[in-house]
BAVO-405163 format. One record per residue (C-alpha): x, y, z. Coordinates in steps of 0.5 Angstrom, whole numbers, plus 2048, in hexadecimal, padded with zeros to 3 digits. Example, Ala and Ser with C-alpha at 12.3 -4.5 7.8 and 13.67 -1.06 7.14 Angstrom:
<pts>
8197F7810
81B7FE80E
</pts>
This chain:
<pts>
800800800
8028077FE
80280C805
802814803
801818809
80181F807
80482480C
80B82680F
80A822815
80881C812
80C81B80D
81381B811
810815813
80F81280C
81681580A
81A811811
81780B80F
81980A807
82180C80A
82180780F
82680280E
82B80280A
82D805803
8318067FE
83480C7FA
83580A7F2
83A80E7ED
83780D7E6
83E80F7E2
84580C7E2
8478117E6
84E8127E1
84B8157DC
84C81B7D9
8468217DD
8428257D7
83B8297D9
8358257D8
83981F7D6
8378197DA
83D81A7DF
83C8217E0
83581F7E2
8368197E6
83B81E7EB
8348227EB
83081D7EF
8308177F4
82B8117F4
82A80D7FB
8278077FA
822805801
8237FE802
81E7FC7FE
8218007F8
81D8067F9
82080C7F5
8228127F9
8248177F4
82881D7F6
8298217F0
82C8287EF
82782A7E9
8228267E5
8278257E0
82A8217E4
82481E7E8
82281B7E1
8288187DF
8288147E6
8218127E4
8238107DD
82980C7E1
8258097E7
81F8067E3
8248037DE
8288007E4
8217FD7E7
81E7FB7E0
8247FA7DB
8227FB7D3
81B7FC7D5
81B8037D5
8208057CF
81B7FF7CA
8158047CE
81980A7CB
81A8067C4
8138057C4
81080B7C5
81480F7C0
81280A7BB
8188067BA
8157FE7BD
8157FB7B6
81C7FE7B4
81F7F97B9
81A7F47B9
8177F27B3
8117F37AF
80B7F07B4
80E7F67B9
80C7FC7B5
8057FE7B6
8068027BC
80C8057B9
8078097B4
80480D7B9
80B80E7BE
80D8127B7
8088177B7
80A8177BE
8118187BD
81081D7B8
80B8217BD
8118227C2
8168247BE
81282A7BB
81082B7C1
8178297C6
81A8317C7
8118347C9
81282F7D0
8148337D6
81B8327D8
81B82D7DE
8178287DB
81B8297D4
8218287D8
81F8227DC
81C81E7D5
8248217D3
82781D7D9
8228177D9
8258157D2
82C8157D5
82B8117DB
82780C7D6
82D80D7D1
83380D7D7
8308077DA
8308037D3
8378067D2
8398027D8
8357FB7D9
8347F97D1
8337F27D3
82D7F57D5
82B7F77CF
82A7F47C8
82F7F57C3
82B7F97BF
82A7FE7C3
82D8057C3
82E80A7C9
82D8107C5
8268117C9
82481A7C9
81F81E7CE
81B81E7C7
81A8167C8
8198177CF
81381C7CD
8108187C8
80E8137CE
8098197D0
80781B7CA
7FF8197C8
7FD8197C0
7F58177BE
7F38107C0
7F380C7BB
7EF8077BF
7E980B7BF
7E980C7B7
7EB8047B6
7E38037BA
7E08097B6
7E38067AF
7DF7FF7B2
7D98027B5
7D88067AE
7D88007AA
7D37FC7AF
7CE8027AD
7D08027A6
7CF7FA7A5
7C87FC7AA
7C68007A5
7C77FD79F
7C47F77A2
7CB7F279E
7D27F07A2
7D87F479F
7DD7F37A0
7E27F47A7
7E47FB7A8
7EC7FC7A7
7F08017AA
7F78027AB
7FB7FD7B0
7FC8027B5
7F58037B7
7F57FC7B8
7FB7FC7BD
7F88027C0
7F27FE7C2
7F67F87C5
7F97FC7C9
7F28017CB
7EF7FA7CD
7F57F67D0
7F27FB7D6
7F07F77DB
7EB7FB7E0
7ED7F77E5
7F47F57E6
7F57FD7E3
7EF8007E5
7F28067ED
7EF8097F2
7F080E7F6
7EE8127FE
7EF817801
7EE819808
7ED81F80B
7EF822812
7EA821816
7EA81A814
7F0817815
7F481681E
7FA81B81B
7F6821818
7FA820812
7F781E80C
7F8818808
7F8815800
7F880D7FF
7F780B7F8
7F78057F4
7F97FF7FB
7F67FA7F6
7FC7FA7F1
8027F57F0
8097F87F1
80A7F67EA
8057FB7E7
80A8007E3
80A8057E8
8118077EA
8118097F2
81880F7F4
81A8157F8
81C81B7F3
81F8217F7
8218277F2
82682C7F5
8218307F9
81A8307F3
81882B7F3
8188247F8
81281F7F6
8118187F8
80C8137F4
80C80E7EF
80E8107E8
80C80C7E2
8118067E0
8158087D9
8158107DA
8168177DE
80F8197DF
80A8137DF
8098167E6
8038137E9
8028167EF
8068197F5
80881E7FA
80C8237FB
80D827802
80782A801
8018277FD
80081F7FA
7FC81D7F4
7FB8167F2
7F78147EB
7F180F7E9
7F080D7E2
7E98107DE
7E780E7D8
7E48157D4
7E38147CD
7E781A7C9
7E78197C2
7E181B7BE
7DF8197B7
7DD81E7B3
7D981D7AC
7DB8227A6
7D982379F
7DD82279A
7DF827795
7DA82578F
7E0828789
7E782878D
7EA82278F
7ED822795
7E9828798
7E382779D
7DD82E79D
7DC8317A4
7D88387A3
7D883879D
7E083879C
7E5833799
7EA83079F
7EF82C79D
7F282579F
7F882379F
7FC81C79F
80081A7A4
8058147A4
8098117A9
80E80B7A7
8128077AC
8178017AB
8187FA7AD
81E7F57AD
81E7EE7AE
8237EA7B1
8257E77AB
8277ED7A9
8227F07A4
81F7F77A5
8187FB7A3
8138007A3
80C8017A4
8078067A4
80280A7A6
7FE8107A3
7F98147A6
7F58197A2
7F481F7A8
7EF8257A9
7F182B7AD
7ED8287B3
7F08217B3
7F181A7AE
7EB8187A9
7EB8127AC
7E580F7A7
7E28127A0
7DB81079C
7D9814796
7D681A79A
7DA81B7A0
7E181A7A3
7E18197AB
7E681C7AE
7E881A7B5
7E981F7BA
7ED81E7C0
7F08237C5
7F581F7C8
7FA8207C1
7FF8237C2
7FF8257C9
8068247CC
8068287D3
8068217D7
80D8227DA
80C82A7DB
8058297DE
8088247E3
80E8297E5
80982F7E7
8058297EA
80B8267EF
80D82D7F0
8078307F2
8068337F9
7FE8347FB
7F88317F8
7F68377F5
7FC8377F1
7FC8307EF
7F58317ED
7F98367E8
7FE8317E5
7F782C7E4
7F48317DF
7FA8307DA
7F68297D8
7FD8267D5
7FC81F7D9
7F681E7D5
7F281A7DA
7F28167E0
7EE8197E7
7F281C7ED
7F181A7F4
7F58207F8
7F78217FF
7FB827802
7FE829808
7F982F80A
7F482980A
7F182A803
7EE823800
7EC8237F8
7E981F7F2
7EB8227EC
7E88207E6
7ED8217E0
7EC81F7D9
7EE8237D3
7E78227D0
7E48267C9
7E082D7CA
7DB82A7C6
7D582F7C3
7D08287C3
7CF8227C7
7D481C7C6
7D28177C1
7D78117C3
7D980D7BD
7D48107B8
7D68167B4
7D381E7B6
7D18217AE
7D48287AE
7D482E7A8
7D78337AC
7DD8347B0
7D98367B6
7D682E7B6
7DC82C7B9
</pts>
C-alpha cells in the first residue's frame, strides 16, 4: 500500500523510515574520463543517488538536467533495455531493428516523433533540460553495460526521443471503429453484405493496444481524508493499494537543489510519467477515466474540384500526407512501407463515399506539454496554484484526487474534451455545412 500523508510533521516520519537501514551512493561514470559541460560525466558530478535497502532511488540533483540524466540512469539499472527499446519504439523506429511483423506501431511514433522535434525548442527550459538529460542517463547506462542491450541498439537517444513518449497524436482506434460502424450502417441500408472494411495496420494496432486495458487489473482508486477525520489532524492521500509492484510505476526521492523535492511514482520508460506524489506542501494521486475525445464529422465533398471539400460556400482543401517507415529482418533483408492519409485542416478523413469526407477531430493531437504541466505540478505551493497548473489541460486525461498540508482535499476532473457546438454522436457522424457545426 502507498501512504502519502501530507504536512511538514508527517512526512519527516514518511521520510525516516524510507532511509533507515543501510544504503549506498553510486557514481554513474568512469571517474577517468575527461569533464565537459552537459557530457555524461559533468552530469554525473552534479548528483547522487541513494538507493534504501529495497533499492528506492533518492535523487539529490543540483539542477533538472541532472535529475534526468539520474532518471534516465536508475530506470535503465533496474529494468535494463527496457526503457531504450521503449524509446525505439516511441519514436517509430521498432521494426527497424526487429522485423516487418513489428511496424505497425511505428506509423504512429513518426508522427510523434515528428511533432516533438518541430516543437522541442517551445518546451520551457526544466523540462527541456530534464528529457536532454534523461536521454543521456539511458545512453550512458548502455554505454557501460552493452551486454544488457541488443546489439542492434545505439545510445544515441535525444531530449526529442525522450519527449516523444508524452506527445499525443489522434487516436486512430477511434477511427478504425468509426470505419467498421460506418460499414455495418452502410450493409444495413443497402440491405446486402459488403465486403470487411480496410483501414491501415496502424489502426488496427491501436485497437490491440486500446483493448488490452483491463479494468480491473489496471483500473485505480484514490481517497483523500480531510483533517477532521484522521487521529493526526493531517491530511492524508492513498491511491491504488490493489496493484501488484509489477504495474509499470517506477517509486524515487527527487531533490533538485533548492526548487523542487518531490516523492511519487514515476511511470517505467520515461522522465515525466508522474502518476502521483507529494511534495512539501501538496500531493495529488491519479485515477484512470475513460471521456470520449474525438468527434467524427461528415463534410461535403466538392461536386467539380478534386481534393476539396465546401463549407460555407467555399472550397477547402485536403492534402496528402505519407508516413514510410523501415523494417529489416534477420537475414539481413530490409523494406519500407507505407501509410497515407488525406488531411483537412480540423484532422484526418478517415473515411470517404461520393458526398462526404469524415473528418476525425481529436483534441489531444499535438499537445505535448505533459512534461511541462508535471514540472509546474510538482513545484506548486497551494492549491490555488496548482488548480492553475490544471487548466493547462496538456495531461489529456486522468482524474486527480489531492490533499495538501493546509487540510484541503480535492477531486478534479481532467480530461482534454472537445468544446462542441452540439451533442456527441458516438461512432456515428454529425453532418456539418458550415465551420461553425463543428
Amino acid at each position: 500500500m502507498t501512504y502519502w500523508p501530507c504536512g511538514a510533521r508527517v512526512l519527516a516520519i514518511v521520510f525516516l523510515v524510507l532511509w533507515a537501514g543501510p544504503v549506498g551512493a553510486q557514481v554513474l561514470t568512469d571517474p577517468g574520463l575527461p569533464s565537459y559541460p552537459d557530457t555524461a560525466q559533468a552530469l554525473s558530478a552534479r548528483v547522487e543517488i541513494i538507493r534504501t535497502d529495497y533499492g528506492v532511488p533518492h535523487i539529490y540533483a543540483e539542477d533538472w538536467k541532472a535529475f534526468g540524466y539520474a532518471m534516465g540512469w536508475v530506470q535503465s539499472e533496474d529494468y535494463g533495455d527496457q526503457v531504450a527499446i521503449g524509446l525505439i519504439r516511441s519514436r517509430g523506429e521498432y521494426g527497424l531493428y526487429t522485423g516487418r511483423d513489428s511496424i505497425a506501431g511505428d506509423f504512429a511514433g513518426r508522427e510523434a516523433h515528428a511533432l516533438a522535434a518541430a516543437r522541442y525548442e517551445l518546451l520551457e527550459p526544466r523540462s527541456r533540460a530534464t528529457y536532454d538529460g534523461f536521454a543521456e542517463g539511458v545512453n550512458e547506462y548502455a554505454r557501460q553495460n552493452p551486454g544488457e542491450f541488443p546489439e542492434w541498439l545505439a545510445p544515441d537517444f535525444t531530449g526529442v526521443d525522450a519527449l516523444t513518449n508524452d506527445v499525443y497524436t489522434w487516436s486512430r482506434a477511434d477511427a478504425a471503429a468509426f470505419v467498421r460502424a460506418q460499414a455495418a450502417r452502410d450493409e444495413e441500408r443497402m440491405g446486402r453484405d459488403l465486403p470487411a472494411p480496410a483501414y491501415p495496420s496502424s489502426w488496427g494496432h491501436a485497437e490491440v493496444v486500446f483493448r488490452s486495458f483491463d479494468s480491473v487489473t489496471d483500473g485505480s482508486n484514490a481517497w483523500a481524508l480531510d483533517g477532521t477525520r484522521t487521529e493526526s489532524g493531517d491530511a492524508i492521500l492513498l491511491r491504488n493499494p490493489h496493484l501488484s509492484w509489477e504495474a509499470g510505476y517506477y517509486e524515487a526521492h527527487v531533490q533538485i537543489s533548492d526548487e523542487l523535492e518531490f516523492y511519487g511514482d514515476f511511470r517505467i520508460g520515461g522522465a515525466f510519467g508522474i502518476i502521483g506524489g507529494f511534495n512539501q506542501h501538496l500531493g495529488w494521486a491519479t485515477t484512470n477515466n475513460s471521456p470520449r475525445y474525438s468527434q467524427v464529422y461528415a463534410v461535403p465533398l466538392h461536386a467539380s474540384r478534386n481534393g476539396h471539400l465546401v463549407l460555407d460556400n467555399e472550397a477547402v482543401a485536403l492534402r496528402d500526407s505519407t508516413i514510410t517507415v523501415e523494417w529489416s529482418e534477420p537475414d539481413g533483408s530490409m523494406g519500407q512501407s507505407s501509410e497515407t492519409m488525406r488531411w483537412s485542416p480540423w484532422g484526418p478523413v478517415v473515411h470517404q463515399n461520393d458526398r462526404y469526407a469524415y473528418v476525425l477531430t481529436d483534441p489531444r493531437d499535438g499537445q505535448y506539454q505533459r512534461g511541462e504541466q508535471l514540472v509546474k505540478m510538482m513545484t506548486a505551493g497551494s492549491l490555488e496554484e496548482w488548480l492553475q497548473v490544471m487548466r493547462m489541460r496538456a495531461h489529456a486525461s486522468s482524474n486527480f484526487t489531492y490533499a495538501d498540508g493546509q487540510g484541503n482535499i480535492a477531486l478534479y476532473y481532467n480530461a482534454r474534451l472537445p468544446h462542441l457546438p452540439h451533442e456527441t454522436t458516438g461512432d456515428t457522424a454529425a453532418t456539418v455545412l458550415s465551420r461553425s457545426d463543428m
